[in-house]
C-alpha positions in Angstrom: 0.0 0.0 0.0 2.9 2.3 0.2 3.8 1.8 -3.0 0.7 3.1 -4.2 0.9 6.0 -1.8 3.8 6.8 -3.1 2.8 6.7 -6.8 -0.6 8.7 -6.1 1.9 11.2 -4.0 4.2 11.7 -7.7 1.2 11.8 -9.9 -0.4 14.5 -7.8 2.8 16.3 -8.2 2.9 15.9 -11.5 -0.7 17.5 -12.0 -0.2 19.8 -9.7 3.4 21.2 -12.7 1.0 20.4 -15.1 -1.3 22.9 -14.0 0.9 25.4 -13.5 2.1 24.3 -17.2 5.7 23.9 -15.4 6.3 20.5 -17.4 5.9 21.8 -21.3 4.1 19.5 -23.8 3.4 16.6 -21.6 1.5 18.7 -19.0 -0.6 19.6 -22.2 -1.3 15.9 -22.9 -1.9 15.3 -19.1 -4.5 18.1 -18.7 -6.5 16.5 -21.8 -6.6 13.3 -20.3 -6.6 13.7 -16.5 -8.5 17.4 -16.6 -10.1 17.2 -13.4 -7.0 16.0 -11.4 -5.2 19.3 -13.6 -8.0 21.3 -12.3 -8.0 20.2 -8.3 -4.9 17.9 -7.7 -5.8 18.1 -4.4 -7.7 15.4 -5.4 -5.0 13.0 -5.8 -3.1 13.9 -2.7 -6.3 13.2 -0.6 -5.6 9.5 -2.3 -2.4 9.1 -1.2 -2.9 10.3 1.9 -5.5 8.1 2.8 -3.3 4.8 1.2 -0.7 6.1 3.0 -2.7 6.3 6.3 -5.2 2.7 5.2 -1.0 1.4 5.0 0.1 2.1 8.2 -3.3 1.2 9.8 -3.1 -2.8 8.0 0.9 -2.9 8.8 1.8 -6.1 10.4 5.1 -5.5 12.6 
């Protein structure tokens, strides 16, 4: 599950340059596809946040 946190945590960065059109041509494509997420990536980091927290919560030590 922290692999996934992590993901969601560098996607949500991603669309968070993308937005700010920081990343050139590919933030372009990202916007097209992923709009919504471009629009609010907050969005995304709530997702992360929560796998990051549903993680540590199921951990097995």
């Amino acid at each position: 599950m922290y692999y996934v946190a992590a993901a969601l945590l560098v996607l949500s960065g991603l669309f968070y340059s993308a937005s700010n059109h920081e990343i050139g041509s590919f933030g372009v494509t990202m916007c097209t596809y992923g709009g919504a997420f471009c629009d609010n990536p907050l969005i995304v980091f709530s997702g992360a946040a929560l796998a990051g927290a549903w993680g540590m919560f199921v951990s097995i030590k």
